[in-house]
N, C-alpha and C positions, 0 to 999 in steps of 0.2 A: 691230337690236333696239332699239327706241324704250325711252325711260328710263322711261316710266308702267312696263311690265310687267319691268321689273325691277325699281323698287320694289314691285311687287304680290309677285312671289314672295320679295322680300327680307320682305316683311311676314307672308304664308305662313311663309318657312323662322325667322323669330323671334318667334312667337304674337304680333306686335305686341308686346311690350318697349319703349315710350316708346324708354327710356333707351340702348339694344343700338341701334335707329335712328337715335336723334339722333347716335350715333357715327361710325353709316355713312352717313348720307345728308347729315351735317355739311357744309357750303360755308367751313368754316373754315381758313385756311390753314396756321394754328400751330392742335394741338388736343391734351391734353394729358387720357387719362383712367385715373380712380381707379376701379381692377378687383379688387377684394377674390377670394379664393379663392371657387368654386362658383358664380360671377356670371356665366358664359357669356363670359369674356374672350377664349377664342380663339374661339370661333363668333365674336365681333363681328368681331376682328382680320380672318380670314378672310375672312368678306362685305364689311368694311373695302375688304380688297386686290382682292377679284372685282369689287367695284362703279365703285372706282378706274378698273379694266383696261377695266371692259365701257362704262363712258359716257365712257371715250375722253378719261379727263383724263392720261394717260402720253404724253408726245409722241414720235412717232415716232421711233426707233431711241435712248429713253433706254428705263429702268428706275425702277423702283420699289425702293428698297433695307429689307429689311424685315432688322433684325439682331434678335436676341437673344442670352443670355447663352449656352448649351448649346447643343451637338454635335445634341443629339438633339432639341431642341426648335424646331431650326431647319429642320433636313431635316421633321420633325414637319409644320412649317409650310407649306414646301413641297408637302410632298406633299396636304396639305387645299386649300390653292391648286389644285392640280390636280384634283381628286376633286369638289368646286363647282362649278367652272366650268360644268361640263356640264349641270348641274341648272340653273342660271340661264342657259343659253345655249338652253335649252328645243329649239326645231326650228329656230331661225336658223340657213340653211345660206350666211350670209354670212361666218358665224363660227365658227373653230375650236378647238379646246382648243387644237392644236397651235401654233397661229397665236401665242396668248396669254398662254402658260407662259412664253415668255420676255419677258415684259414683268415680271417681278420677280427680283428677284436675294435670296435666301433664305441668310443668313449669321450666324455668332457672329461677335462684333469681330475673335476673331486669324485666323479664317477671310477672311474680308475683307482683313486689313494683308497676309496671306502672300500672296493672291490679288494687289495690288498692289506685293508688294515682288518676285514672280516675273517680272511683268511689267516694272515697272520697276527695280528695287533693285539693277542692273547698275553704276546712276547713281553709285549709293554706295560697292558694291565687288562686281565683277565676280562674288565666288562668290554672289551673292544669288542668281543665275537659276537655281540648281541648291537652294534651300532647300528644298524636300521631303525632301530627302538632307540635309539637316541631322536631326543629333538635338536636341530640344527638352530642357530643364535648366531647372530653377528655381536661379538663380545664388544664390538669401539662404541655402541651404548650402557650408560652404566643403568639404564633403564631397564634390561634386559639381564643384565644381572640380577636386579631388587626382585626380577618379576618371579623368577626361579633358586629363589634366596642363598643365591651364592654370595655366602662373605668372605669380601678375599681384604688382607691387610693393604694398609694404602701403599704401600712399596707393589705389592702385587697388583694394584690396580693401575700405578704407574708402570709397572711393566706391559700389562697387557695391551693399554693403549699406547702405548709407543711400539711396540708391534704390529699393530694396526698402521698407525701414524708410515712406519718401516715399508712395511709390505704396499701402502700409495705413492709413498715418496721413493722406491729403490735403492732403499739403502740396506743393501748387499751386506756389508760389514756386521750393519748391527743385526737384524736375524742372524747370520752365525753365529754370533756370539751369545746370542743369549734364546734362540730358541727351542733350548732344550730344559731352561728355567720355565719358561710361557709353558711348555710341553705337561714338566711338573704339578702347576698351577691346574689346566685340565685334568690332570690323571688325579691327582687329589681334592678336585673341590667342586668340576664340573661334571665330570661323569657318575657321579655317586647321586647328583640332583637329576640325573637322567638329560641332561643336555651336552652337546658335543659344542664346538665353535667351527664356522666356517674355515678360516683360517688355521685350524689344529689338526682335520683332517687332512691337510697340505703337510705341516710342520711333523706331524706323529711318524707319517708314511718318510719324510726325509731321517728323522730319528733313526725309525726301522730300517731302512737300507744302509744307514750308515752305521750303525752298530751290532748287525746280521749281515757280512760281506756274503754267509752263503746264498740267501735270500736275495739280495741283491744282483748276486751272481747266476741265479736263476731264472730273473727278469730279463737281464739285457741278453741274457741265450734266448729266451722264451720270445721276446719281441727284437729278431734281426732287422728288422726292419719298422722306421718308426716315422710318421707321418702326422703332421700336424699345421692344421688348418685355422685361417684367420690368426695366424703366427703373430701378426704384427700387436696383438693384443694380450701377449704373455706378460703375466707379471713376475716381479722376483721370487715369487714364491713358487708359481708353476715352474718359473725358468731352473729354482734351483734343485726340485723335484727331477726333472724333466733329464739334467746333466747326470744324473743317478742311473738312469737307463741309457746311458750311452758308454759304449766304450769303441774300442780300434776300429771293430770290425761292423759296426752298427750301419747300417746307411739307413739316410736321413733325406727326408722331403719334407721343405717346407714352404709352404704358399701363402701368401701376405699381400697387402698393399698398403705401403705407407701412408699415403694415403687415406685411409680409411682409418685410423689412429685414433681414436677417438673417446678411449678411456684411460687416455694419463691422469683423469682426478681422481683414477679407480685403481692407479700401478701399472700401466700398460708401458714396458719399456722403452725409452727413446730409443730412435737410431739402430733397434733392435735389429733389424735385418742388415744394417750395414757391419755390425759386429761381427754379428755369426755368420754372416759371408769369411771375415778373418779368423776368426776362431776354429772353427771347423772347417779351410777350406776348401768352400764348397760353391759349384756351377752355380752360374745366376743364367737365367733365362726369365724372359719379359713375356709374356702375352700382349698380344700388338692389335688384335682385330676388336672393337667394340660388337656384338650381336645385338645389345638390348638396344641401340641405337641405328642400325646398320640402315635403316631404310626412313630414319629422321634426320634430315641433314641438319635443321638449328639445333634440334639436342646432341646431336653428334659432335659438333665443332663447340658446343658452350663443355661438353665434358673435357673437353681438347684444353681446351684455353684453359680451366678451370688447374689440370693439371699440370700444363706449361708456367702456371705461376706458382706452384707448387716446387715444379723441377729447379726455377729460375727467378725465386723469390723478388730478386732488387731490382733482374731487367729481364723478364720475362720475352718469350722468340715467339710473338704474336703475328701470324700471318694474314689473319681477317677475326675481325670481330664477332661475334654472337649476338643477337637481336634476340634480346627475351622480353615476357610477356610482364609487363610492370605498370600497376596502378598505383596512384596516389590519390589519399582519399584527404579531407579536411579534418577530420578526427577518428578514434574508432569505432565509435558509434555506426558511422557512413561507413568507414573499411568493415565489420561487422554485417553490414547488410547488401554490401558491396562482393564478398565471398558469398551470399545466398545466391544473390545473381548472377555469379559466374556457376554455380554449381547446378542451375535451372538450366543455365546456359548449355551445360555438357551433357545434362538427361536428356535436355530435351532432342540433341541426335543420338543419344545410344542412352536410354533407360536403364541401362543393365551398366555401364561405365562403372570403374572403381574406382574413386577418388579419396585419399587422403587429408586430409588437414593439420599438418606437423608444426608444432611451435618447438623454441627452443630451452622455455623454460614456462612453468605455469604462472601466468600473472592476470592482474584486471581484465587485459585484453580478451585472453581468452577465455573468461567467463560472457562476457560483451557477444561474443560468436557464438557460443553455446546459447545462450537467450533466444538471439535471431534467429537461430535452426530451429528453435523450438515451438519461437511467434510465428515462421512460416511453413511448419506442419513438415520440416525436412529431417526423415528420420534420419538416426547417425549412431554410429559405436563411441561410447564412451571410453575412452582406452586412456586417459591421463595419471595412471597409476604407477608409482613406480617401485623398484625393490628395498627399496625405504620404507612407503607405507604401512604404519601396524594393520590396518584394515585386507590387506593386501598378503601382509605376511600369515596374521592368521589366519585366512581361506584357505591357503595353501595347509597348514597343521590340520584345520578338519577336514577336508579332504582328502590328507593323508591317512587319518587315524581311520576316519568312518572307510576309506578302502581296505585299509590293511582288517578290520575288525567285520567286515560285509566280504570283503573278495578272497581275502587269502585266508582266517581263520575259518570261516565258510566255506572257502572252496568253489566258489561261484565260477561259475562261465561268465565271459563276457558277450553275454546275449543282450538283445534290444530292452527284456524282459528285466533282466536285471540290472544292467545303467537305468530305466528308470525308474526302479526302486532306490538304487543310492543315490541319482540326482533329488530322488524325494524326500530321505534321509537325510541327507545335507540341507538342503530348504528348512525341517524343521528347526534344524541347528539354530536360525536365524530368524525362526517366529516367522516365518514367511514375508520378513519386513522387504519393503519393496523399495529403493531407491538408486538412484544411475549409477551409482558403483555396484552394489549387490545385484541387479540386473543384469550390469555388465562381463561380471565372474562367472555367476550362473550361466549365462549361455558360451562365452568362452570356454567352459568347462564342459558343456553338454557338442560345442563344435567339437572342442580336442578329443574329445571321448569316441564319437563318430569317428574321427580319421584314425582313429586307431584302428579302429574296426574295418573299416572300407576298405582305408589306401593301404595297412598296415600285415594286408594278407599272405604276403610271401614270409613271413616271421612268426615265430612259435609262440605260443603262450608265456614261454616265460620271459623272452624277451618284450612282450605287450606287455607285460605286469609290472617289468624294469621299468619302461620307457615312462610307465604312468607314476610311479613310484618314483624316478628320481626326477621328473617334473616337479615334482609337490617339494620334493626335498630342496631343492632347488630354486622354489620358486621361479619358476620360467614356464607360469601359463600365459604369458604374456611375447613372449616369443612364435607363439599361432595366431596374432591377429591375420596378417594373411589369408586364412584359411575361411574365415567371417563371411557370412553373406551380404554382409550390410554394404551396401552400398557405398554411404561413406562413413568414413573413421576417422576419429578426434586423436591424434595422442603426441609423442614427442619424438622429435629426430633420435633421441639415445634407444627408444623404445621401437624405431621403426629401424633399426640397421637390420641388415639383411632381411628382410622383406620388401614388395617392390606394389605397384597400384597403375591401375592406367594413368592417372591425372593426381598430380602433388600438388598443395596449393599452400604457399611460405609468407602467412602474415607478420606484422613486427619485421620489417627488413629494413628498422633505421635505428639510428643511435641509439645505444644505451641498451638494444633491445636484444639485435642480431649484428653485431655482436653485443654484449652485454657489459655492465657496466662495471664489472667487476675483472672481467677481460681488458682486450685490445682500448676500450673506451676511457679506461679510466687511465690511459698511462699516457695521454697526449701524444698521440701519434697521427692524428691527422692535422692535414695542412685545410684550413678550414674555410670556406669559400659558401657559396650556394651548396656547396653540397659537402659530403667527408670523400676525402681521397686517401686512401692510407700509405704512407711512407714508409717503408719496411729497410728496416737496417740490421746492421751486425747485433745491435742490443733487441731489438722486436721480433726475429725472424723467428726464433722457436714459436714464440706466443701467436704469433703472423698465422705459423703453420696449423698449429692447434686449432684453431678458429678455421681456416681453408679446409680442413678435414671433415670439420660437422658443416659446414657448408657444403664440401662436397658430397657427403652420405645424403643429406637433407637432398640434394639436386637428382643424385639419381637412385632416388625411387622410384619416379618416371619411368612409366614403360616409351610412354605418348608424351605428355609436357607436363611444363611447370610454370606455377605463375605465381610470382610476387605482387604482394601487396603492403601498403605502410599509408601511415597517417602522419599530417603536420603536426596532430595536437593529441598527446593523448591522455586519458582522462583515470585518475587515479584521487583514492580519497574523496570522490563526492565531485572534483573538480576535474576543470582541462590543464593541463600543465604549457608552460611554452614549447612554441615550435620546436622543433629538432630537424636534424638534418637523415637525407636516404642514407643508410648504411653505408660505408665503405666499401663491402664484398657488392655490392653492386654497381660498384663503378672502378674496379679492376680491371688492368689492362685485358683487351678483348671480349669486355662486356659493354653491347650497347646498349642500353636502356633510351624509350623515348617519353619521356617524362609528362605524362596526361592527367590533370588532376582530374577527378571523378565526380561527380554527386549522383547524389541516391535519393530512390525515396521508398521513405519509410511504412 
């Protein structure tokens, strides 16, 4: 297949998009792009890796390593890889799908280190080749230590969480220097209890590369080419992994939006994409065209503005304002019954609508909303869980083990026949006790299982068995709400990023709340009046940005709109507390808000 006609149907399959082309048909060897939400970033990605594969720039018996952060958004990937191909490979019968699937290798970072620490990680200590049988632990609980009776002396427990502590806060220095003590500390005293640590799968694999140049030297041959998605959320740990598979001749794509930043309390590097523009330099190209918005002009212009005071923190280049949808209710009781009514409201033109309910942290309130869904017979997805949760983590161990011990020592198909026998399997696990988190797992579990099956059909068994396997490892059954039939779903901005809904609806959008009071609220930054206006200076402007980030993922989940809601009073302890004032982020330059208080009735 000659390269004119596949740029013709690359130009076909992206209406001509300048900017979506100049990504993919780029001759750049470092290329480094800003992919805002609704911009077509994985259509680019995808045509990215097809076009790669098809004019024959992957040389023979390497790969293409395409990572991203999530379970799901990797297999995701994968399997778009696959589903392409065939469209660009038109009647060439010199060229196969089959042939060409394996010229990319589709991974999240600890997917990747465990994939080479199985392989090699015998190097380090002999029980590595059996790590799959490792239980995974986040060691910065010393809870989790006690539960798998690791005794480590208190110098070693001081080390381990400051490692932890290192690896949130980016500090570079001290992992080098001491993560081969931490490394120790595993290989002597965690792996022997049959548990690995999150953060050791990262630290072992840097180990290995760095004291095996050959091994290492066979990575950065093996993956010429390295690709790596929702960039802007690397931590030091991936970041210093990730520098291991680079050398001279590497080229490198990386796609991000600052934007979207929104786990520095998890190590997400600042300013990461402005670096590694100088560090590696490497081509920046912007994506310019919104699609998720393209025929909503107030959602269009509120994404606009949103990121104009992103770009332009202290005097942002506002050219028309954005008129969003905002309630004020008298307390949350009213704002609680207040969201039932807008959500009758949207069924009642499209029954089938999908609507969200994201708060920014769990509190009062939204147990308040959960009630009222429940007083007014409005079924909804429980999804408030997060990767903290013990309840959460261990669902995730039994249905790792009861898979591995039903599907892989068995040898099962994944037939209709046999998922419900392990969803039956599992349920005994739990007495069949019934409540909104255990109900919620359960069917999440029983959707993801389905889509494996259905939408998962271009991919071989053993990569279905991966996908389900390093879900659990991972804990990231929570990254398929999406996929839900429920109508609408409960859960939280950090837990809805990349996922999207027809209709988002943003209660708590006042002090203390959105933002929060341990944020922007607590440091006296607004100039205070009837309402909060936030003042963004040289000392606030990072923390400014933090907070516009989760406001901006929370915004656009939105397919259709978004509607804020907040209350004068709200009610915590039994009691109403004093008024407060609307949020800040909602009275940002080029946000017009018309301030209507509400009542409801109950």
């Amino acid at each position: 297949m000659n390269n004119k006609l596949i740029i013709d149907k690359l130009l076909e399959l992206h209406n001509g998009d300048k900017k979506q082309l100049d990504v993919i048909l780029s001759d750049a060897n470092r290329l480094i792009v800003e992919a805002p939400a609704g911009y077509g970033k994985t259509k680019t990605l995808i045509s990215k890796i097809a076009y790669l594969i098809l004019t024959k720039q992957v040389p023979v018996n390497k790969k293409i390593l395409a990572l991203t952060f999530s379970v799901n958004a990797a297999y995701n990937m994968k399997n778009e890889v696959v589903n392409i191909l065939p469209t660009l490979l038109a009647n060439n019968e010199n060229l196969k799908t089959s042939d060409i699937e394996g010229k990319v290798y589709v991974s999240n970072f600890h997917g990747l280190c465990r994939r080479i620490l199985k392989k090699y990680g015998y190097l380090l200590s002999k029980e590595l080749k059996n790590i799959d049988q490792l239980i995974n632990i986040d060691d910065s609980s010393e809870n989790n230590l006690n539960k798998f009776n690791i005794n480590l002396l208190e110098d070693e427990k001081k080390l381990v969480k400051n490692i932890s502590i290192a690896s949130k806060e980016y500090k570079e220095k001290y992992i080098k220097e001491n993560y081969l003590q931490y490394n120790n500390i595993i290989k002597t005293k965690y792996i022997e209890k049959g548990v690995i640590s999150y953060n050791s799968i990262i630290t072992l694999t840097i180990e290995l590369l760095n004291k095996y140049k050959n091994i290492r030297s066979f990575y950065t041959k093996f993956f010429p080419i390295i690709i790596i998605d929702e960039f802007q959320d690397t931590n030091i740990l991936n970041w210093t992994f990730i520098q291991l598979l680079i050398n001279k001749e590497s080229k490198l794509v990386f796609l991000g939006d600052s934007l979207q930043r929104i786990y520095g309390f998890i190590g997400a590097i600042p300013n990461l994409i402005d670096l590694t523009l100088e560090l590696f330099d490497m081509e920046y190209i912007a994506l310019e065209k919104n699609y998720r918005f393209e025929n909503n002009d107030e959602m269009l212009l509120l994404e606009k503005n949103i990121r104009e005071n992103a770009k332009k923190p202290i005097n942002p280049s506002i050219k028309k304002d954005a008129n969003v949808n905002f309630k004020l209710y008298k307390n949350q009781i009213d704002e609680a019954f207040g969201i039932v009514n807008q959500i009758r409201e949207l069924q009642s033109k499209n029954i089938k609508c999908k609507i969200a309910i994201l708060v920014k942290q769990r509190g009062p309130n939204i147990n308040l909303i959960l009630e009222a869904l429940k007083y007014n017979d409005i079924k909804f997805f429980f999804g408030l869980f997060t990767d903290e949760d013990q309840r959460y983590i261990r669902f995730h161990e039994t249905c790792l083990n009861k898979f591995y011990s039903i599907f892989i020592e068995e040898n099962r198909s994944l037939s209709k026949k046999n998922i419900e026998f392990y969803l039956n399997e599992i349920k005994k696990e739990y007495n069949n006790v019934s409540d909104a988190l255990n109900n919620s797992l359960f069917k999440l579990l029983h959707a993801f299982l389905e889509k494996i099956v259905n939408e998962f059909k271009g991919l071989q068994n053993s990569d279905k068995y991966r996908i389900i396997m390093d879900t659990f490892m991972n804990k990231s059954l929570r990254q398929n709400l999406d996929i839900l039939d429920d109508n609408v779903i409960v859960t939280t901005v950090h837990g809805a990023k990349g996922l999207e809904w027809d209709y988002v609806i943003l209660p708590d959008m006042e002090k203390n709340q959105f933002p929060n009071y341990n944020g922007l609220c607590n440091r006296n930054n607004c100039i205070f009046g009837d309402y909060c206006i936030f003042s963004v200076n040289e000392n606030n402007e990072v923390e400014f940005l933090e907070e516009l980030s989760v406001f901006y993922v929370a915004v656009t989940r939105a397919k259709k709109e978004v509607f804020f809601t907040a209350s004068q009073r709200s009610f915590v302890r039994e009691d109403f507390q004093p008024e407060t004032n609307i949020s800040c982020l909602l009275r940002l330059p080029g946000i017009n808000i018309k301030q209507t208080n509400e009542t409801v009735s109950v």
